[in-house]
C-alpha positions in Angstrom: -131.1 24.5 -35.4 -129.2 22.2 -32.7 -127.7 22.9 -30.1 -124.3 21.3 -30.4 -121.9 23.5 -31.0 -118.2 22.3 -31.3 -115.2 22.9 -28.5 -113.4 26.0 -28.7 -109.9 25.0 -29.9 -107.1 24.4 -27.4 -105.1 27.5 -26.3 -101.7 27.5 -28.2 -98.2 28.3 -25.9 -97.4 32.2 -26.2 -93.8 32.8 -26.6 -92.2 34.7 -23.7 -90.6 37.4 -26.2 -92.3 38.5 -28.7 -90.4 39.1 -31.8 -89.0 42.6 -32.8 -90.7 44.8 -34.5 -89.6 44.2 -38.6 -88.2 40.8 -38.1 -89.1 37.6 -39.7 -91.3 35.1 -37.7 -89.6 32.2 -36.1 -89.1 29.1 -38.1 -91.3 26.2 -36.4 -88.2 23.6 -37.6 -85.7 25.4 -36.0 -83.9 24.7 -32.9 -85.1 26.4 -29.6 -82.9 29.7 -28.6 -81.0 28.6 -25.3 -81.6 31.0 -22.6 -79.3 33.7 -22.2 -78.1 32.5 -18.6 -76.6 29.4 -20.0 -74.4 30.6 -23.0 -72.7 33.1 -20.5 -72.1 30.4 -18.1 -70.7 27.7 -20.9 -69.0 30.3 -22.6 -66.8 31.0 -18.8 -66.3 27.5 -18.7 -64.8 27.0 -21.8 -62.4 30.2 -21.2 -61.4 28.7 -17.8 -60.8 25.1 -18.9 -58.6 26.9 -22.1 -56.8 29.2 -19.7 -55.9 26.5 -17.7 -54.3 24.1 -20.0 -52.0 27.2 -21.0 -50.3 27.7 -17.8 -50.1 24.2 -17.2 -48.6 23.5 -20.5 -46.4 26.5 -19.6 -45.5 25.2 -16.1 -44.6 21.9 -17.4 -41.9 23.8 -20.4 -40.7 25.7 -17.3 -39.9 22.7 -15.1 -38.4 20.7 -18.6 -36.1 23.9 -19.0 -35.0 24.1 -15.1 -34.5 20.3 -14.9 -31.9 20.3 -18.1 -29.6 23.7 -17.1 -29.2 21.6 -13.4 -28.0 18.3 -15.0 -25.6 20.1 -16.8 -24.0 22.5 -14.0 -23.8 19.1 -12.0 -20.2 17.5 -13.0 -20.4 13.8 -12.2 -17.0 12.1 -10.7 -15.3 10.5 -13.6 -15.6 6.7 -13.9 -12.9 4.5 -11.8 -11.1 2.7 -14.2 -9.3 -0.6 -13.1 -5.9 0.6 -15.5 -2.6 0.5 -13.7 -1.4 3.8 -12.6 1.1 4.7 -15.2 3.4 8.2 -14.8 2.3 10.8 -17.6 4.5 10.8 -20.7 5.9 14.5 -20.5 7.5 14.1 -17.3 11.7 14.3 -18.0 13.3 10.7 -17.3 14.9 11.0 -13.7 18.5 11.3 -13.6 20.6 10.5 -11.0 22.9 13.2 -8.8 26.0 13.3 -9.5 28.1 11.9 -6.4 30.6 14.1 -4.9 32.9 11.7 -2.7 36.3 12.1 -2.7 38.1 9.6 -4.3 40.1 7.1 -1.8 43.6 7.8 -3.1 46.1 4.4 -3.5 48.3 3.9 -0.9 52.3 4.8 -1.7 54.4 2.3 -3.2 55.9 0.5 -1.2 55.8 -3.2 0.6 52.8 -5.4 1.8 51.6 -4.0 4.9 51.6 -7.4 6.5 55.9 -6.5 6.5 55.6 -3.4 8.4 54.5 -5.6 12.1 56.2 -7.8 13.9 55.4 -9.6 17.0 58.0 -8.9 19.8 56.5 -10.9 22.2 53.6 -13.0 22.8 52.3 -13.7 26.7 49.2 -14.3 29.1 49.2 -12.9 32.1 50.1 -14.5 35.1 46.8 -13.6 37.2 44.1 -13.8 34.8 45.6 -15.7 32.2 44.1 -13.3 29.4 46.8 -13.7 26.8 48.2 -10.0 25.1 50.3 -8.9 22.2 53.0 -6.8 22.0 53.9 -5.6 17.9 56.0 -3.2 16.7 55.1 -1.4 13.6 57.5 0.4 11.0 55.9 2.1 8.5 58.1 1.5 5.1 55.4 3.3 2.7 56.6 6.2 1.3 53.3 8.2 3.0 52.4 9.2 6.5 49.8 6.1 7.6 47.6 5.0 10.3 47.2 0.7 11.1 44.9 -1.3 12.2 46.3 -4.9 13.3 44.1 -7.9 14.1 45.7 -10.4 16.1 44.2 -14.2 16.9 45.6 -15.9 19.7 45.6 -19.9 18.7 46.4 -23.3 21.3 48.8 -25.8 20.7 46.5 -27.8 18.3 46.0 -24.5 16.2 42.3 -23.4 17.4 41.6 -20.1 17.6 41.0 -19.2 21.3 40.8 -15.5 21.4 41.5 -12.4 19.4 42.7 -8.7 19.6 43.0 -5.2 17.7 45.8 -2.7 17.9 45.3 0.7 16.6 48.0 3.6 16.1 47.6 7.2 15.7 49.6 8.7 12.1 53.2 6.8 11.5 55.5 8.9 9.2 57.5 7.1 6.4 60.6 5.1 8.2 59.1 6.0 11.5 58.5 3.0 14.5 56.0 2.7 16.8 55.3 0.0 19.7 51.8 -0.9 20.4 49.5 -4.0 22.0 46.5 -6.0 20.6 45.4 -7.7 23.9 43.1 -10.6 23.8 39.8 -11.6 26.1 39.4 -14.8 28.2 41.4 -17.1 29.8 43.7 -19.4 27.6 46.0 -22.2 28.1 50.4 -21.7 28.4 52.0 -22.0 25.4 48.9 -20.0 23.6 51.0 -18.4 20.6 50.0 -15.0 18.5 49.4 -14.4 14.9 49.2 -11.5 12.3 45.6 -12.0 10.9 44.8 -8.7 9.2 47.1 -5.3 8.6 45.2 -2.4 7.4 47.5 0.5 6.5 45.7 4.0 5.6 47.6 6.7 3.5 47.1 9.9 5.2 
């Protein structure tokens, strides 16, 4: 008999939790149980990372929605557009006012108003040598009238050297009246008058 005797076999790994009572043995192919601390921990994750993507996802719809109702409230200015002004259409066509003047009646028949004056003398005077006008005006119309006479006072070689007005007040028809158109200036002896205008106003 020897003394050899063979080594005890190793010690085989004892699991931590031994397997209920009634229950099937482990299978030696199957994949080792995670520990319990991990799937709670992976499981939190996972519902924190999921949570989050919903409110951001719900922010972003929120802004979206927010950013669309102000662009509409917001009127923008119309475009400027380079077309001539033109007035609109339904606008009535403007229409003048009726004027109200009198109308200017005609004088009376009668003769040219040039006939109703006549120069009765025609002089400068003797200190200042301003020459002067003296008419007398019959009104032959068959109105009451006012005159206006313009008189130009010309040389002996026909220039005209001065001038004068004479005025009257109303003449009635047939009536006389004696007025002067006196002139401005100093003018030569011999200076002679004329009838340039007669304006005769019906009253």
């Amino acid at each position: 008999m020897s003394d050899y005797f063979p080594p005890p076999p190793p010690e085989q790994p004892q699991p931590e939790h031994s397997a209920p009572v009634g229950a099937s043995p482990p299978s030696p192919w199957a994949a080792p149980a995670a520990p319990p601390g991990k799937q709670r921990t992976g499981l939190i994750v996972t519902l924190a990372v999921g949570g989050g993507l919903v409110v951001a996802g719900a922010m972003v719809a929120l802004v979206h929605a927010l950013m669309d109702s102000v662009s509409d409230s917001i009127a923008l200015p119309p475009e400027r557009s380079d077309a001539p002004y033109s007035e609109p259409y339904d606008e009535e066509p403007y229409a003048e006012e009726p004027s109200y003047e009198e109308p200017v009646e005609p004088d009376a028949a009668g003769p040219p108003a040039e006939k109703d004056v006549t120069v009765t003398k025609c002089t400068r005077d003797s200190l200042i040598g301003w020459p002067h006008a003296d008419l007398r005006i019959v009104n032959r119309s068959g109105s009451p009238a006012a005159y206006i006479v313009s008189i130009t006072f010309v040389d002996a070689d026909g220039t005209v050297v001065s001038d004068g007005v004479a005025t009257t007040e109303e003449v009635a028809p047939g009536a006389s009246v004696e007025v002067r158109a006196q002139g401005s200036g100093e003018v030569a002896a011999g200076t002679e008058c004329r009838i340039a205008e007669v304006d005769r106003h019906a009253l």
